[in-house]
N, CA, C and O atoms as a printed pandas DataFrame, in Angstrom:
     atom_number atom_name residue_name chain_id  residue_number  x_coord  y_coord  z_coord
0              1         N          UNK        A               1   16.414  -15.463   -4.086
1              2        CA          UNK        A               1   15.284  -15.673   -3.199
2              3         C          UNK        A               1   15.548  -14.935   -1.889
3              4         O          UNK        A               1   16.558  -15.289   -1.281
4              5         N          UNK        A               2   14.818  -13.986   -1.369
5              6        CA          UNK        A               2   14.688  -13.365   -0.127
6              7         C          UNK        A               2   14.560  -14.269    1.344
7              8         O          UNK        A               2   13.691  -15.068    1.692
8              9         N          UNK        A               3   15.590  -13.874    1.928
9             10        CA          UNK        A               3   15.111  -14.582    3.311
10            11         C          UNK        A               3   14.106  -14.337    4.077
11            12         O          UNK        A               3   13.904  -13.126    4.164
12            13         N          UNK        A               4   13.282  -15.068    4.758
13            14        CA          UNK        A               4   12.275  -14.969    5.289
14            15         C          UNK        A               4   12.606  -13.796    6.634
15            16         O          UNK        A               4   13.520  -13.916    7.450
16            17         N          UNK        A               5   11.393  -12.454    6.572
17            18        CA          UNK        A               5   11.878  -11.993    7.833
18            19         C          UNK        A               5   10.521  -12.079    8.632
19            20         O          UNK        A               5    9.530  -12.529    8.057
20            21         N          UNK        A               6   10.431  -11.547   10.296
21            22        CA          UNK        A               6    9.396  -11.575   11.061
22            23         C          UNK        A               6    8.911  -10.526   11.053
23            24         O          UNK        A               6    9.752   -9.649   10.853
24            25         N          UNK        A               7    7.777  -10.116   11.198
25            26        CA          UNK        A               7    6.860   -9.264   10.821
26            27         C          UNK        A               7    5.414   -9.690   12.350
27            28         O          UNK        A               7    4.868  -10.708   12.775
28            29         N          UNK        A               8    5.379   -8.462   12.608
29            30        CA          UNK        A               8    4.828   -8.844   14.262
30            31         C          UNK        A               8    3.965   -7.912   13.737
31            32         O          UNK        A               8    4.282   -6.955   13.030
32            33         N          UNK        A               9    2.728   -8.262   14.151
33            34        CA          UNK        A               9    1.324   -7.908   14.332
34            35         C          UNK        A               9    0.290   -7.294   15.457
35            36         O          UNK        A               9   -0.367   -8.029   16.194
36            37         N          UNK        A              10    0.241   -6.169   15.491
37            38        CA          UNK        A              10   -1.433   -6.140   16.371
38            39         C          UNK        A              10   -2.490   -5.940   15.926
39            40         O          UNK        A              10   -2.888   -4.805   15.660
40            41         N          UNK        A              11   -3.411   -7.376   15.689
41            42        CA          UNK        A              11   -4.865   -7.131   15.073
42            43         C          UNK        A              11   -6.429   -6.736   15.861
43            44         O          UNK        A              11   -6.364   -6.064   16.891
44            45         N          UNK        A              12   -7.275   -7.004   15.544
45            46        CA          UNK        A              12   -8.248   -6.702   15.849
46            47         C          UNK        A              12   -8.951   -8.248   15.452
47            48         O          UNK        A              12   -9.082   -8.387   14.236
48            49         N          UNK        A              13   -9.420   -9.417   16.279
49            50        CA          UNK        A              13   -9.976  -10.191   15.766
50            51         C          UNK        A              13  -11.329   -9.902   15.288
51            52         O          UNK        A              13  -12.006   -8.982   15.747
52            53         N          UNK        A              14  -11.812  -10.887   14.136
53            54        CA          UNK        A              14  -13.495  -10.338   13.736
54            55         C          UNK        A              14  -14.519  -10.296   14.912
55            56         O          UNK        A              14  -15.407   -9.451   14.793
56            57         N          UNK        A              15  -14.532  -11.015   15.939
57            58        CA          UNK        A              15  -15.176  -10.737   17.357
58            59         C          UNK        A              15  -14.959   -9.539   18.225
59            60         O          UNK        A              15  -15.580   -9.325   19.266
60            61         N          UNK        A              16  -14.079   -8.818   17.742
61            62        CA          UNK        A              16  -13.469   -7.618   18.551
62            63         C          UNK        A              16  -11.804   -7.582   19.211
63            64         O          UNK        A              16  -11.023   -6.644   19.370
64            65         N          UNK        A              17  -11.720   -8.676   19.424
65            66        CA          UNK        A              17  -10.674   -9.117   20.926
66            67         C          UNK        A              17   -9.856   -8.930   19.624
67            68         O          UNK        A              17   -9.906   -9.328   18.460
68            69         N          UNK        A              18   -8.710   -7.747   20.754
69            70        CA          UNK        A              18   -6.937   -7.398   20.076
70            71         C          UNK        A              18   -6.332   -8.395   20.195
71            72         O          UNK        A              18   -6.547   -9.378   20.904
72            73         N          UNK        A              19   -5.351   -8.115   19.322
73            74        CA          UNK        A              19   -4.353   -9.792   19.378
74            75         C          UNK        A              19   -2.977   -8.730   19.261
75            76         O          UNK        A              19   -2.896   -7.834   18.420
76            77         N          UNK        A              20   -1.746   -9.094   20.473
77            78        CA          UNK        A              20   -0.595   -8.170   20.353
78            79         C          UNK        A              20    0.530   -9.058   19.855
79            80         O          UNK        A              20    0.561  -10.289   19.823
80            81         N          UNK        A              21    1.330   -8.291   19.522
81            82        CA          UNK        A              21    2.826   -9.267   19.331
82            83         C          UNK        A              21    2.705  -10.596   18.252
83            84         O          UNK        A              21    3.628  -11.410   18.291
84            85         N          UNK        A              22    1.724  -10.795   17.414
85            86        CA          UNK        A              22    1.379  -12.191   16.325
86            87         C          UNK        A              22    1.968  -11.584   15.475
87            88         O          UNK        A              22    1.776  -10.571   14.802
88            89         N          UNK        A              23    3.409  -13.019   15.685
89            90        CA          UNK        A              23    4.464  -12.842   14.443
90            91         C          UNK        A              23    4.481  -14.131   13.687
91            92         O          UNK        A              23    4.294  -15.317   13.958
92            93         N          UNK        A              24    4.828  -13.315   12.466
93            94        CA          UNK        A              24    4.447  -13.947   11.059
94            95         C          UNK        A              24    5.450  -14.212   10.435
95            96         O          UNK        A              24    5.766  -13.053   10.169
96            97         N          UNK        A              25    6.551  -15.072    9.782
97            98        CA          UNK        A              25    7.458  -15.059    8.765
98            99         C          UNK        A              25    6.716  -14.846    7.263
99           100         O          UNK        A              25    5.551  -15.203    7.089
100          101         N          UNK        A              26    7.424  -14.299    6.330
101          102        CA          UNK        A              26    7.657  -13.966    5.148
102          103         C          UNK        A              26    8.488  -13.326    4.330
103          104         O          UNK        A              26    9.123  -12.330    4.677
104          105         N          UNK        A              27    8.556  -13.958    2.953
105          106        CA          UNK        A              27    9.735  -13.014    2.458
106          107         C          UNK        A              27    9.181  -11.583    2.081
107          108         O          UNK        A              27    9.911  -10.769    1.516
108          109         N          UNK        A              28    8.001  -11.326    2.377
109          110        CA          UNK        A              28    7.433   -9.708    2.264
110          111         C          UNK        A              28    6.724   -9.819    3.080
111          112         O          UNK        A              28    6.320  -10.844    3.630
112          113         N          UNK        A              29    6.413   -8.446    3.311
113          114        CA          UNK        A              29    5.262   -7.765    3.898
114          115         C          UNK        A              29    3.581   -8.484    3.209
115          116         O          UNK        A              29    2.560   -9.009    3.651
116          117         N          UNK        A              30    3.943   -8.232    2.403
117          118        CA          UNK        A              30    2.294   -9.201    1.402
118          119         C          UNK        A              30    2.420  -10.552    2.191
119          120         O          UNK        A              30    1.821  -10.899    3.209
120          121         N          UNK        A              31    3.442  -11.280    1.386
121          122        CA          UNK        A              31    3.513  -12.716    1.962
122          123         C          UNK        A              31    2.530  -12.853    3.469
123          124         O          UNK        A              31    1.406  -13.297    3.701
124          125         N          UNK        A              32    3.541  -12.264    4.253
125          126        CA          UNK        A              32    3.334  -12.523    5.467
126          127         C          UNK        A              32    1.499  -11.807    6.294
127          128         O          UNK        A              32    0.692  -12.154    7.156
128          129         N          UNK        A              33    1.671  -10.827    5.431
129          130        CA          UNK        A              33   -0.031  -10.145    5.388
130          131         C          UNK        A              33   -0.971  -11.276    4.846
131          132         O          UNK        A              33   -2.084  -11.394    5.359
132          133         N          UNK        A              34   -0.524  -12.232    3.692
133          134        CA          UNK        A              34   -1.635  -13.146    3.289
134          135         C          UNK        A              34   -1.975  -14.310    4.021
135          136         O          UNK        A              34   -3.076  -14.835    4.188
136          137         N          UNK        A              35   -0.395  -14.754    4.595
137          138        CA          UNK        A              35   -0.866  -15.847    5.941
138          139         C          UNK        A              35   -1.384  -15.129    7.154
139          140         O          UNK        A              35   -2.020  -15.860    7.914
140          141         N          UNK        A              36   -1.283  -14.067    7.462
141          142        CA          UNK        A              36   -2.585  -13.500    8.362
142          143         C          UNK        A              36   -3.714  -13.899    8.286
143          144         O          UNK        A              36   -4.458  -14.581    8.990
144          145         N          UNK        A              37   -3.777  -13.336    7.229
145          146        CA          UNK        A              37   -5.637  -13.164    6.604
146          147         C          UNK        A              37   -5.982  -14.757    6.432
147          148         O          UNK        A              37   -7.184  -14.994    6.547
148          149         N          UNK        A              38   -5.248  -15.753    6.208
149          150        CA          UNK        A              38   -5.519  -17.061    6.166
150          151         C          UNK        A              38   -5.998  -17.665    7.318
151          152         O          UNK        A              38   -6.889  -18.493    7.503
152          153         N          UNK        A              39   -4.955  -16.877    8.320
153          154        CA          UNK        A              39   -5.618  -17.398    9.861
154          155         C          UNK        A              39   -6.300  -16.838   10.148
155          156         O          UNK        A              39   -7.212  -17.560   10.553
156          157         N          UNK        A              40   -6.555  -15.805   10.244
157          158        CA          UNK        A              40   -7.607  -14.576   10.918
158          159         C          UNK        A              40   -8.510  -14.062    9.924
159          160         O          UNK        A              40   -8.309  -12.943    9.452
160          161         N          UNK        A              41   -9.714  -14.930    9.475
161          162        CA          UNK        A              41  -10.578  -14.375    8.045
162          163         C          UNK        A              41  -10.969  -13.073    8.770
163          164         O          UNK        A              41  -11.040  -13.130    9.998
164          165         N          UNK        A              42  -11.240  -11.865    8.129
165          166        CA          UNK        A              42  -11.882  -10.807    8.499
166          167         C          UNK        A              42  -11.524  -10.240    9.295
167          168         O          UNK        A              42  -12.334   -9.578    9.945
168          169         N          UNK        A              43  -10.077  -10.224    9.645
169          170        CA          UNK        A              43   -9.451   -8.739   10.840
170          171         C          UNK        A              43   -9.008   -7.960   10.422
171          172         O          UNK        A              43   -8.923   -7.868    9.197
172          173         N          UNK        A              44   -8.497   -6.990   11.302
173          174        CA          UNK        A              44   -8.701   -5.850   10.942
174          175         C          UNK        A              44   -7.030   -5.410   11.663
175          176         O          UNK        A              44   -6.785   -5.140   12.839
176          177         N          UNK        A              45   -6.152   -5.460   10.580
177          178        CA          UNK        A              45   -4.718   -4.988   11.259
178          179         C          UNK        A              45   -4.471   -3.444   11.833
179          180         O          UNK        A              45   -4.236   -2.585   10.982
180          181         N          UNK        A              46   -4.501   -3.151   12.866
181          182        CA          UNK        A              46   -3.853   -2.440   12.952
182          183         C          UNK        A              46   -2.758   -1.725   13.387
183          184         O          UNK        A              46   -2.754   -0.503   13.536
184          185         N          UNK        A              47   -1.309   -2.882   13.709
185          186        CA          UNK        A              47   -0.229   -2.369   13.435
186          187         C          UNK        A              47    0.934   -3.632   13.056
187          188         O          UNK        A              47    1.028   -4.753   13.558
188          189         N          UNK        A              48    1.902   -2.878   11.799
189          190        CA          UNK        A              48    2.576   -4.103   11.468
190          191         C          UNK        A              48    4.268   -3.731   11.731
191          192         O          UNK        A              48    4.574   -2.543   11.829
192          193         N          UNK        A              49    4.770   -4.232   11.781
193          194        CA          UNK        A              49    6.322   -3.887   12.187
194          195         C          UNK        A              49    7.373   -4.703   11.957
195          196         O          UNK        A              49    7.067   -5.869   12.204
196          197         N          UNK        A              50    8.619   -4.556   11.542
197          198        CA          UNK        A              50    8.931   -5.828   11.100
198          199         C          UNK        A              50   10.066   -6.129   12.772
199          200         O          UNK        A              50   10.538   -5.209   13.440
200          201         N          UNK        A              51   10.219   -7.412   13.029
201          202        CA          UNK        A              51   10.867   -7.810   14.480
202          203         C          UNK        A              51   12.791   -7.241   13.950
203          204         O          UNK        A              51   13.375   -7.070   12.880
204          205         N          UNK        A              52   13.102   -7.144   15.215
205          206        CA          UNK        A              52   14.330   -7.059   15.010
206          207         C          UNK        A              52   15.525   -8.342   14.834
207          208         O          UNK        A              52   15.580   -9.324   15.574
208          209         N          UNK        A              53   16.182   -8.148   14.008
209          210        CA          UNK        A              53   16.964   -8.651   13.637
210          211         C          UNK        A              53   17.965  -10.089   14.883
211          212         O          UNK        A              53   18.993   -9.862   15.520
212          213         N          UNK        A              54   17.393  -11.068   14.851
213          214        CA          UNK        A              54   18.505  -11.663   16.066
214          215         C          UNK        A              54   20.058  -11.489   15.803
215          216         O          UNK        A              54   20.590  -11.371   14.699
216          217         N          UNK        A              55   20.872  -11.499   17.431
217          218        CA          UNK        A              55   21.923  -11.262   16.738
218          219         C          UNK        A              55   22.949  -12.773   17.264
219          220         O          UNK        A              55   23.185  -12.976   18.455
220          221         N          UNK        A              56   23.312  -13.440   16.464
221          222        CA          UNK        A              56   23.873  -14.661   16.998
222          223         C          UNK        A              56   25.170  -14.339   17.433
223          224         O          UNK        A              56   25.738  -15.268   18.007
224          225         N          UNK        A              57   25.918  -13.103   17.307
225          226        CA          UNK        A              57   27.434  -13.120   17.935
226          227         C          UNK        A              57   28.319  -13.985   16.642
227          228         O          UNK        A              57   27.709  -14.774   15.920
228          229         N          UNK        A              58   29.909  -13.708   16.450
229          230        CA          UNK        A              58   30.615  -14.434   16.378
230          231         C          UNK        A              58   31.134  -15.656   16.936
231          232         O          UNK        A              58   32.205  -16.020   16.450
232          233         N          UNK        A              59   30.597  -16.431   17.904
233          234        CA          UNK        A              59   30.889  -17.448   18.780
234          235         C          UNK        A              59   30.920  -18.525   17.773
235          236         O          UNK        A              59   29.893  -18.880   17.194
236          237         N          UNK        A              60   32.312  -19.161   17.506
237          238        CA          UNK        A              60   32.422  -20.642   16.970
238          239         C          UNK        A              60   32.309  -22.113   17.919
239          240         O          UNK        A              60   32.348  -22.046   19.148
240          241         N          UNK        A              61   32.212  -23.007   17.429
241          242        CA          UNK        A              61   32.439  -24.321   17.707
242          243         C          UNK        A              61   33.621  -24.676   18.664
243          244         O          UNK        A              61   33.708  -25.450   19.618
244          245         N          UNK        A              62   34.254  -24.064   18.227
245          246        CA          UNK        A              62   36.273  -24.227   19.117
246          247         C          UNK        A              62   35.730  -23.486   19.986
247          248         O          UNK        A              62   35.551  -24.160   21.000
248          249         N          UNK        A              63   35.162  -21.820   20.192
249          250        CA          UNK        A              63   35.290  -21.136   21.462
250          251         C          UNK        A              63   34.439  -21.897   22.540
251          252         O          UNK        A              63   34.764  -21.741   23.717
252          253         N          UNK        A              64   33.259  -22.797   22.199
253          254        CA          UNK        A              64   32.230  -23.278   23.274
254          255         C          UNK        A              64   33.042  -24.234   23.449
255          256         O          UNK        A              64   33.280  -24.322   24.654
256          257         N          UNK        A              65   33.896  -25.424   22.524
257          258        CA          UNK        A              65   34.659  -26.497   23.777
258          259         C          UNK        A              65   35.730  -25.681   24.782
259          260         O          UNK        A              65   35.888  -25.962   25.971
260          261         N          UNK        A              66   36.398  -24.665   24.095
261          262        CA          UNK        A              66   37.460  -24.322   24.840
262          263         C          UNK        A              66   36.963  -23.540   26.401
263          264         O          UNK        A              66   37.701  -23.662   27.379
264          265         N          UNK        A              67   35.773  -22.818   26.485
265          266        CA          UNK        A              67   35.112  -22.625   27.799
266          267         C          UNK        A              67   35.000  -23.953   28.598
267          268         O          UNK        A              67   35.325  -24.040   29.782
268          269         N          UNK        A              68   34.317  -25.394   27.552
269          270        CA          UNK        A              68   34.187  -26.242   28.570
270          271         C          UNK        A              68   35.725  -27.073   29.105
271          272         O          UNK        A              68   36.043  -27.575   30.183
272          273         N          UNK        A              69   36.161  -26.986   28.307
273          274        CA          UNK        A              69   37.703  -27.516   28.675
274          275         C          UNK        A              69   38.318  -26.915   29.642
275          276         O          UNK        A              69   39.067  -27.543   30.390
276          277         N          UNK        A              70   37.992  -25.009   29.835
277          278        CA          UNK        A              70   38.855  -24.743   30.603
278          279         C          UNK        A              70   37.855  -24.514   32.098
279          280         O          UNK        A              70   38.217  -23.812   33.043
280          281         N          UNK        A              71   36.613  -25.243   32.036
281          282        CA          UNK        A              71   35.972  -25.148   33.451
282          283         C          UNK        A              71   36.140  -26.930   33.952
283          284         O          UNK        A              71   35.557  -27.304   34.969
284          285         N          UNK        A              72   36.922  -27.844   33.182
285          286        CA          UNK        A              72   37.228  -28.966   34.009
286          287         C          UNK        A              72   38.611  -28.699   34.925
287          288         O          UNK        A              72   39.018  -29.569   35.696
């Protein structure tokens, strides 16, 4: 099973008004294109991109007490 990635949007709502930066999880591009269209009946995408990757660092459990231990 694919992990879900973000997939950021600029549409065109059916009233006209752009919509920037509407991010979407899915494990595809479809996926995440069909919960669009679920929220937004009748827009009109025009640009899709997938978000970048967060990056959590190597930081463990031991390194965050040992900062607080060594600021008492």
């Amino acid at each position: 099973m694919n992990k879900p990635v973000k997939y950021v949007y600029q549409i065109r709502s059916r009233n006209g008004v752009v919509v920037n930066n509407l991010q979407i999880y899915g494990r595809t591009e479809a996926e995440a294109r069909e919960k669009l269209m679920q929220m937004y009946t009748h827009c009109e995408i025009l640009e899709c991109a997938v978000a970048a990757a967060e990056h959590h660092g190597n930081t463990s459990y031991e390194d965050v007490l040992d900062v607080i231990v060594k600021e008492d």
